[in-house]
N, C-alpha and C positions, 0 to 999 in steps of 0.2 A: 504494500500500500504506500510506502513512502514515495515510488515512482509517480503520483497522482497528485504531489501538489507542489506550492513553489519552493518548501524549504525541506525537498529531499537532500536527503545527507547524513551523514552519523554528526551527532549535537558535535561539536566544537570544531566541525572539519571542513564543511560546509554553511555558508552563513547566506546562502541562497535566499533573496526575499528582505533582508534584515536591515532596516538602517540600520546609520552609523545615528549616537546615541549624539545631540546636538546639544550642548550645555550654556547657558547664557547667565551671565553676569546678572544681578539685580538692576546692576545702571544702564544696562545695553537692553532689558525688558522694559525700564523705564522709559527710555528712549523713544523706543518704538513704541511704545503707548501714546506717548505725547505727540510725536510726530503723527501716530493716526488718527486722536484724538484733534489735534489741528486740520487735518483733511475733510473730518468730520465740521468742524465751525464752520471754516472757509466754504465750504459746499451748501451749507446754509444760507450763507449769507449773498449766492449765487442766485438762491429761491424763494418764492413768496412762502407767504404760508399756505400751510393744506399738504406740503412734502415732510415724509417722517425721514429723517434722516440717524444710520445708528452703523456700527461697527463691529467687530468680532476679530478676536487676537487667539489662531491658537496657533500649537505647534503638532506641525505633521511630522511625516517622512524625510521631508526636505528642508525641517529647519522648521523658523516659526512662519506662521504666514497670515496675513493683514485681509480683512475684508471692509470693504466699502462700501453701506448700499443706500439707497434713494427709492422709496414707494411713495410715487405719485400722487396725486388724489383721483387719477383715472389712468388707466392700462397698466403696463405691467412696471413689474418692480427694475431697476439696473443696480448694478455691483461692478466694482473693481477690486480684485483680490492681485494681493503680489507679496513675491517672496524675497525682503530683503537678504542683498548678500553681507559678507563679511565686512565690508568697507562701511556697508549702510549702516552696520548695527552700530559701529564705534564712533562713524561722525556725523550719522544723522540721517535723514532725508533733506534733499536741499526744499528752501522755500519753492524754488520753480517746479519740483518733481511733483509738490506738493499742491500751490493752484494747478496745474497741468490737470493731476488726478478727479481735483475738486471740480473746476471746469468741465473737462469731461462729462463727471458725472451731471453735473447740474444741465448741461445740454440735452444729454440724454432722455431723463427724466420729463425735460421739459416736451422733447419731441415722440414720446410715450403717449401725455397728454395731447398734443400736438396728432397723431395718428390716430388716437382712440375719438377722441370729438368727431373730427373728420374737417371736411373743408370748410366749414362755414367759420373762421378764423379769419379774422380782418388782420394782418400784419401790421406791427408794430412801425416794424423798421428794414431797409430793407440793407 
């Protein structure tokens, strides 16, 4: 039976399937709390109200990894999830990586609503 799944192998020989075990600092989870917690403001302040704006930090396979999402007040929900690397943890995400994400998202969102209504939308601006 051990031929049938991903972590065939006699235990200590084969580490088939396994991460590798990813340990982070207190200040480098800090970090990236705050830096996503800022994506999360910024993204806000992109949007009127009536968008629920909220986040999720955990740690997978690959490390930890950052989610981002924006539920409209019509059509579907968007997300940006990303997995800082090494460099990110220790000096941050920059401020532009950062509106980029938030932007993003806030366009999205908006063009969520924007498809769900449909065309009778007079444009703002063009």
């Amino acid at each position: 039976m051990n031929g049938n799944n991903p972590y065939a192998g006699a235990p200590g020989v084969v580490d088939a399937g396994r991460p590798e075990d990813a340990e982070l600092s207190d200040a480098q989870v800090r970090r990236l709390r705050t830096a996503v917690a800022g994506i999360v403001s910024r993204t806000e302040t992109y949007l009127p109200e009536g968008y629920a704006v909220g986040s999720e930090l955990s740690f997978g396979a690959n490390g930890p990894q950052a989610t981002v999402a924006v539920r409209p007040p019509a059509g579907h929900p968007v997300s940006a999830g990303f997995t800082p690397d090494e460099e990110d943890l220790e000096s941050g995400l920059s401020d532009e990586d950062r509106d980029e994400v938030a932007r993003g998202l806030a366009a999205s969102a908006a063009l969520q609503v924007m498809n769900t209504v449909g065309d009778g939308l007079t444009p703002t601006a063009r």
